[in-house]
C-alpha positions as CSV (number, residue, x, y, z in Angstrom):
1,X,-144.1,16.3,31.0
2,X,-147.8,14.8,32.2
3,X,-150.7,16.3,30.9
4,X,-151.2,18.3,34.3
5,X,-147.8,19.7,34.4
6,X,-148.8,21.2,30.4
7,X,-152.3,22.3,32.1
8,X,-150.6,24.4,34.5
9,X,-147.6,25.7,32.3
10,X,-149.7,27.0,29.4
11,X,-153.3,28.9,31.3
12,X,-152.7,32.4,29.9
13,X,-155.0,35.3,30.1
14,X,-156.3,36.6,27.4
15,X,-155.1,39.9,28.8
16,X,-151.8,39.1,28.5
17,X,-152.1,39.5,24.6
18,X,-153.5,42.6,25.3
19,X,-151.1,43.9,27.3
20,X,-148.3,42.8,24.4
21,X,-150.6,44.6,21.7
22,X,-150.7,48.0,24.2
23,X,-146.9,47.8,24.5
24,X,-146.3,47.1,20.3
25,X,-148.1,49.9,19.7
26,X,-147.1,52.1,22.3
27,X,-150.6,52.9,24.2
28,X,-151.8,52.4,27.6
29,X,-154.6,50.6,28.9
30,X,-156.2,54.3,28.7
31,X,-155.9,55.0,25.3
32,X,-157.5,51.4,24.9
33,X,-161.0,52.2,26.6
34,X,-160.8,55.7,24.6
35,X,-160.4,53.8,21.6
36,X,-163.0,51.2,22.2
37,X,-165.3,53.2,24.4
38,X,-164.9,50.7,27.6
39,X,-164.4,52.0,30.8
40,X,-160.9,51.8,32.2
41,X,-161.7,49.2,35.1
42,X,-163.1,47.2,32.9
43,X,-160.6,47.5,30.6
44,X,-157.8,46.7,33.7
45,X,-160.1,43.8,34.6
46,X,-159.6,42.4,31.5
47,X,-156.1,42.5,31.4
48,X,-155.9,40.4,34.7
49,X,-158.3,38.2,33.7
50,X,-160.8,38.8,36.3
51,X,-163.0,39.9,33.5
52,X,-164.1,38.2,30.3
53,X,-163.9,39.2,26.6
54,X,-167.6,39.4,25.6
55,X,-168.9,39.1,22.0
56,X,-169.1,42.6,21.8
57,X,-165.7,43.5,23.2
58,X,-163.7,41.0,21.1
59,X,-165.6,42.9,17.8
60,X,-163.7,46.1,19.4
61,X,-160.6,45.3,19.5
62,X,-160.8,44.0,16.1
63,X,-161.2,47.4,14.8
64,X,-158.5,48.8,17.3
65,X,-155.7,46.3,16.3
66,X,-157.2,44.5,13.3
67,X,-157.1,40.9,14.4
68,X,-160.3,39.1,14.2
69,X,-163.1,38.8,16.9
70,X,-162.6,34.8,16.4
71,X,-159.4,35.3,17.5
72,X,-160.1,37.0,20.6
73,X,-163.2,34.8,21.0
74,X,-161.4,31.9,21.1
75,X,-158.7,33.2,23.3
76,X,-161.4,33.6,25.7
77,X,-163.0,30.7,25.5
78,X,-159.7,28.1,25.6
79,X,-158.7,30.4,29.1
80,X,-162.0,29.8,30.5
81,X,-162.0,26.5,29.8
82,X,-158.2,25.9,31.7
83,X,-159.4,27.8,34.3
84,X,-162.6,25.1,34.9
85,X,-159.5,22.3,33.7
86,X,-157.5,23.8,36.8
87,X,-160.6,23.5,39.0
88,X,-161.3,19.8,38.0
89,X,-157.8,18.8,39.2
90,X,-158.7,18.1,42.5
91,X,-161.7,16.1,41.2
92,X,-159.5,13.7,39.3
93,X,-157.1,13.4,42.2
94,X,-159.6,12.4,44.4
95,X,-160.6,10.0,41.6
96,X,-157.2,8.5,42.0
97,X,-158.5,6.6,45.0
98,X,-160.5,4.1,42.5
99,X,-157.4,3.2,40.7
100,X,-156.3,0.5,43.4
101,X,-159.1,-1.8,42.1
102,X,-158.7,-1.3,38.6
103,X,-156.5,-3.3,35.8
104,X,-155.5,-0.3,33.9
105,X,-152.4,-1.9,32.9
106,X,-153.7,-5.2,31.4
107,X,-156.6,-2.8,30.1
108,X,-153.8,-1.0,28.1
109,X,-152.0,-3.7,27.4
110,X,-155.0,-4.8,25.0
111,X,-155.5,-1.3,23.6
112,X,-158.6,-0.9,25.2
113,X,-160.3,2.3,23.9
114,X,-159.7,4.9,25.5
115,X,-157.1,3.5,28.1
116,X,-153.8,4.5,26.5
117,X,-150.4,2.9,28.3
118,X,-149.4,5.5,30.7
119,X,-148.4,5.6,34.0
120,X,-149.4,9.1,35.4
121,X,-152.0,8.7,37.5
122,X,-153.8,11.9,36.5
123,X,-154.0,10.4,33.1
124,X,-155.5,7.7,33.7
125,X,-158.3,8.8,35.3
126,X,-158.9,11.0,32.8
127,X,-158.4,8.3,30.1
128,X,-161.1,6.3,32.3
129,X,-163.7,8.6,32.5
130,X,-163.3,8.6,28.8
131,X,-164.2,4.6,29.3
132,X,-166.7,4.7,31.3
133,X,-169.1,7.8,29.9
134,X,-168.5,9.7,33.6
135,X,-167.4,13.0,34.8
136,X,-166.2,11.1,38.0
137,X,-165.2,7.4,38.8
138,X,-167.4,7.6,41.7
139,X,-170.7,8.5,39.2
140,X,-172.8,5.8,39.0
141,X,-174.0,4.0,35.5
142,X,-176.8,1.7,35.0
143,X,-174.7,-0.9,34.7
144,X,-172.7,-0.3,37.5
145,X,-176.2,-0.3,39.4
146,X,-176.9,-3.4,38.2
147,X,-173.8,-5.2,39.5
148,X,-173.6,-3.4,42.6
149,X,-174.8,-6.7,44.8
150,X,-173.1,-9.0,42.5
151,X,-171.1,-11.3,44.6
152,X,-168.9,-14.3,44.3
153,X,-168.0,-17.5,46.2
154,X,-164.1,-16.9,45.7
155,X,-163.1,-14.2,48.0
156,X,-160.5,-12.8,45.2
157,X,-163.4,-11.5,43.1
158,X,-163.0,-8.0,41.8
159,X,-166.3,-6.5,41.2
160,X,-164.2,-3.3,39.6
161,X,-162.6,-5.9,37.3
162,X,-165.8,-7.1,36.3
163,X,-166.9,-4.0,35.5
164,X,-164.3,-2.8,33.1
165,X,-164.6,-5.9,30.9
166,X,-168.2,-5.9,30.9
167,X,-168.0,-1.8,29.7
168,X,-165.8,-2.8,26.9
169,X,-168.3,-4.9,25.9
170,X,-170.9,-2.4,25.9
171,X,-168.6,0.0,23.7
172,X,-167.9,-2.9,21.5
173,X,-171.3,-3.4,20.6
174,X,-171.8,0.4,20.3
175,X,-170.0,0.3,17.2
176,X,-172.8,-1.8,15.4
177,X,-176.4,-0.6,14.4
178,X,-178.5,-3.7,15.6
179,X,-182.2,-4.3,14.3
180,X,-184.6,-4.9,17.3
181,X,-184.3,-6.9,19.9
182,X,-186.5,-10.1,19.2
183,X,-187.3,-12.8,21.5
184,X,-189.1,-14.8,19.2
185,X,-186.7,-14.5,16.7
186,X,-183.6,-15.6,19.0
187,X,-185.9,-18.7,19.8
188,X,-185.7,-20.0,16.3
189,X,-182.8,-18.8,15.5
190,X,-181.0,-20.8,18.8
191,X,-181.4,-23.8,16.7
192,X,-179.4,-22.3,13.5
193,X,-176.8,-21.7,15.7
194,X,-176.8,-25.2,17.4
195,X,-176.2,-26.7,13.8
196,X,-172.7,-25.1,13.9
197,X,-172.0,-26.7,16.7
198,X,-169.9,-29.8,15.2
199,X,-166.7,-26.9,14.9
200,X,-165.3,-25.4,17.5
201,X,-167.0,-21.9,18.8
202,X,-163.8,-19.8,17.5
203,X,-163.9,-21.3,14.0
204,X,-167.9,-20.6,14.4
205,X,-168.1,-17.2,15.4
206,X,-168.2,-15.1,13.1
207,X,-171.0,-17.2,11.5
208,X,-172.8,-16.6,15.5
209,X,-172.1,-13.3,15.6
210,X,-174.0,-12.4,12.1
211,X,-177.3,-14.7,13.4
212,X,-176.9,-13.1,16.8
213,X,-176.9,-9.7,15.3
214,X,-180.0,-11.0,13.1
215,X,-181.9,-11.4,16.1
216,X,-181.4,-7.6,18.1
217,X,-177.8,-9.3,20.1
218,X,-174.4,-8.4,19.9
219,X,-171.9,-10.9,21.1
220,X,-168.7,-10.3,22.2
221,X,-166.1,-12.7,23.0
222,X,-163.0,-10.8,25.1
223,X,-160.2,-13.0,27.6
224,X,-161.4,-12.2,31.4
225,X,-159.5,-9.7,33.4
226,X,-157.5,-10.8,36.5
227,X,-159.9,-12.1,39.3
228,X,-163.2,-11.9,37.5
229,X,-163.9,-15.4,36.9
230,X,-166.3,-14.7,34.6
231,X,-167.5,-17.1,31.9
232,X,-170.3,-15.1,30.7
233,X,-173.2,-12.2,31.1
234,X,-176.3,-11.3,29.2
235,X,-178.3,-8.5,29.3
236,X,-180.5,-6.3,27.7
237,X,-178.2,-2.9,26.6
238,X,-181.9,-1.0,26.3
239,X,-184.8,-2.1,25.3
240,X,-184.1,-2.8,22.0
241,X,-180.5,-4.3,22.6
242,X,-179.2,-7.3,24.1
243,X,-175.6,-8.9,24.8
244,X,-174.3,-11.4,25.3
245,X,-170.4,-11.8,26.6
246,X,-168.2,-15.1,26.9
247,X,-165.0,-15.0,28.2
248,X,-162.1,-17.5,28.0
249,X,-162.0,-19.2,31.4
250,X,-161.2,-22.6,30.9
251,X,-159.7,-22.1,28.1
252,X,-161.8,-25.1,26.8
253,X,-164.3,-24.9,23.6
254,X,-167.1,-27.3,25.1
255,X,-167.5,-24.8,28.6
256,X,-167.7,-21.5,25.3
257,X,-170.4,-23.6,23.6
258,X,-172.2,-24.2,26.8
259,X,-172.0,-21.0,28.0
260,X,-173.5,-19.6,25.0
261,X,-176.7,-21.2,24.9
262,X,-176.9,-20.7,29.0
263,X,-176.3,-17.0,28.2
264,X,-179.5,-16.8,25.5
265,X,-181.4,-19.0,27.5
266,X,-181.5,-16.1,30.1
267,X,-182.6,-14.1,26.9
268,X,-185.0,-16.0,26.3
269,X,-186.3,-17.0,29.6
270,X,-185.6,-14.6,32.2
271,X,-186.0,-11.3,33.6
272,X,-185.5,-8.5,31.1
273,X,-183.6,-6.5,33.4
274,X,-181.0,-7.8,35.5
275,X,-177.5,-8.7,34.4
276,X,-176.7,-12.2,34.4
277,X,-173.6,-12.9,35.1
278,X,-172.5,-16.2,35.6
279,X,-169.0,-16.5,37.4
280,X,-167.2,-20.3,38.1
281,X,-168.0,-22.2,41.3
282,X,-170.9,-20.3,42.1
283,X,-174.3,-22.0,43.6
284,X,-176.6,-22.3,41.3
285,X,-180.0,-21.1,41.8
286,X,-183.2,-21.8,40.1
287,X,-182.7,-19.5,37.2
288,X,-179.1,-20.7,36.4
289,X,-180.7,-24.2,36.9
290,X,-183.1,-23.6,34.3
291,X,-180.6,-21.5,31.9
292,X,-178.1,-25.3,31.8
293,X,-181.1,-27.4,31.2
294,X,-181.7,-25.2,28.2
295,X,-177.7,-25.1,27.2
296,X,-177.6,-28.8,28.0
297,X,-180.5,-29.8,26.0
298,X,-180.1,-27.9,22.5
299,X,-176.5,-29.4,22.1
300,X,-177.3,-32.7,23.3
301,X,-181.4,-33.6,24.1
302,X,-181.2,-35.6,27.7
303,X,-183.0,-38.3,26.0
304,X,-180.7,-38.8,23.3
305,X,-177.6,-38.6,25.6
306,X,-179.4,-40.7,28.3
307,X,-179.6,-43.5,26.0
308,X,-176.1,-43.1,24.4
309,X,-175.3,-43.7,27.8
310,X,-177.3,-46.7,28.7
311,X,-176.0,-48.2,25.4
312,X,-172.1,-47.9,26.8
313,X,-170.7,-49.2,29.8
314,X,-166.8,-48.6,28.0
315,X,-166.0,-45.8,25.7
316,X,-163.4,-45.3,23.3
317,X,-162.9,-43.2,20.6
318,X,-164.6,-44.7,17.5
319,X,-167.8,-44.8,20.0
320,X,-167.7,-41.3,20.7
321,X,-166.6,-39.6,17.1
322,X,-169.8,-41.9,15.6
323,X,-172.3,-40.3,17.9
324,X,-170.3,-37.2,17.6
325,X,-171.1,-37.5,13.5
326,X,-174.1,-38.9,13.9
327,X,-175.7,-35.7,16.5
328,X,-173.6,-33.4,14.4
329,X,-171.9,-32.0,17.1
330,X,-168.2,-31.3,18.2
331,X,-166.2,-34.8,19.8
332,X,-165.1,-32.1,22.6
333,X,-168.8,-31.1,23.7
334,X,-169.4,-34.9,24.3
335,X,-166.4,-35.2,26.6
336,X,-167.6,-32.0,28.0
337,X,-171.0,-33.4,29.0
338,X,-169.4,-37.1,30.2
339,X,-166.9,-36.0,32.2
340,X,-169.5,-33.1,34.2
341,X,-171.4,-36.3,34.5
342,X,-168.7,-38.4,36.0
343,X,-169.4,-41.1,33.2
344,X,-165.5,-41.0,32.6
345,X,-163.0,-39.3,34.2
346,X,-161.3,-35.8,33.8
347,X,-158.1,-37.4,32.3
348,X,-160.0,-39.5,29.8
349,X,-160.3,-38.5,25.9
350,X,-158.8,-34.9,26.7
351,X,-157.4,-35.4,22.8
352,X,-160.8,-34.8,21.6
353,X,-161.4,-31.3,23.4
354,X,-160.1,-28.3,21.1
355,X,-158.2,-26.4,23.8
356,X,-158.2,-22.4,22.9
């Protein structure tokens, strides 16, 4: 039985236990406004429901059949709320229209809060509004606001999609108290987190995650939904909170490492309150331009790469693993950076990339 069929099966009026009580102990709905000195049509109103049970009436009929006014209180107040219940059922099934766009089942799938497997549709609206803070699917959020332009170069991109993984990311971090957002702070501590960069970003992040949370962020690494093609967003939560999410696409630790520091260069450089999200193939603008150079530079300075370069016309393995030791950084963000460059190709040295 869905939860709508239970909805409708089990609104009873409080009258109703009246009426039982009146029968039990042989009265009539007469005797009742005798005993309790309320008029008969109110009395009758009751009854059908069309009336409520105020404070003062649910102490009277505590002396008149000696069951408590919290009883009768809170037999009011659980009908009244089924009745408003009943009313908000065509609500949620004109929220069923949203549902098209939304991955509810791969959302349940990973036990998502709120989203529990189900496949009533009533439900899980319900069970989404619960997700995403909203009497209505059709209610806007900040967030939401935010993203509402966002576009995408490949024409299967979901902006709902988007949208639900970036929310569980903002009920994620919910779950943390955070000190302050601090700009400064992330600066400096940008290079902390670069020195871990000779491991791969999984076996790192817990370890990124504290220093983050050091500095006012809360990161939050979760697999993209279908059709999002996300690799990561930043923003500021409020004014004292930022976050910053990386996804899995390309399931490669360099493109998580470089994503990263892109993610807190927009932190650090950028505007405080747009969401940056940056999705694969997209044209780069200025701003994204600016947030590589950044990523590109703390995990290997163009000066020290440009001359690692110069210095090898043929690469092999010992070549790379020395510099790797030597610049204390992962072999895999190396072959990252050399085959983006075209220096060797996409099939060279793919041994030295830790795949996730």
């Amino acid at each position: 039985m869905s939860k709508l069929d239970k909805l409708n099966e089990y609104v009873i009026a409080p009258g109703e236990t009246i009426l039982e009580l009146l029968e039990t102990n042989c009265m009539t709905q007469l005797d009742l406004a005798n005993k309790t000195g309320i008029n008969k049509k109110t009395i009758n109103e009751i009854i059908k429901g069309k009336a409520p049970i105020t404070t003062s009436t649910a102490l009277k009929l505590e002396y008149v059949f000696n069951i408590p006014a919290s009883f009768w209180n809170n037999l009011e107040s659980n009908y009244r709320e089924s009745l408003e219940r009943k009313k908000d059922v065509q609500s949620i099934k004109e929220d069923e229209k949203f549902l098209i766009n939304i991955p509810y089942t791969e959302m349940a799938k990973r036990n998502w809060d709120y989203i529990e497997k189900t496949r009533d549709s009533y439900e899980k609206v319900i069970n989404l509004r619960k997700f995403f803070s909203v009497a209505s699917l059709g209610f806007d959020t900040e967030l939401k606001k935010k993203l509402a332009f966002r576009k995408s170069n490949n024409e299967n991109f979901s902006y709902e999609s988007l949208y639900c993984w970036l929310r569980y990311g903002e009920i994620q971090s919910n779950k943390e108290e955070y000190p302050k957002f601090n700009i400064e702070k992330l600066k400096i501590q940008a290079n902390e987190i670069r020195k871990l960069a000779n491991k791969s970003f999984l076996e790192q992040y817990d370890n990124i995650k504290k220093i983050l949370k050091e500095c006012g962020v809360a990161l939050i690494f979760e697999s993209h939904l279908p059709n999002t093609y996300v690799n990561g967003v930043s923003y500021k939560l409020t004014c004292d909170k930022a976050i910053i999410m990386l996804s899995d696409r390309g399931k490669k630790d360099d493109i998580l490492w470089f994503t990263l520091f892109h993610e807190i260069a927009h932190l650090i450089k950028h505007s405080k309150k747009e969401v940056f999200v940056d999705l694969e193939n997209d044209d780069a603008n200025d701003i994204e331009l600016e947030a590589d150079e950044y990523a590109r530079n703390i995990l290997i300075s163009d000066d020290i790469y440009n001359t690692f370069i110069k210095n090898n016309v043929l690469y092999n393995e010992t070549i790379i693993k020395d510099f790797s030791k030597k610049n204390n950084i992962s072999t895999g963000i190396i072959i990252g950076r050399l085959q983006k460059d075209k220096i060797i190709g996409w099939n060279q040295f793919n041994n030295l990339i830790t795949r996730l």
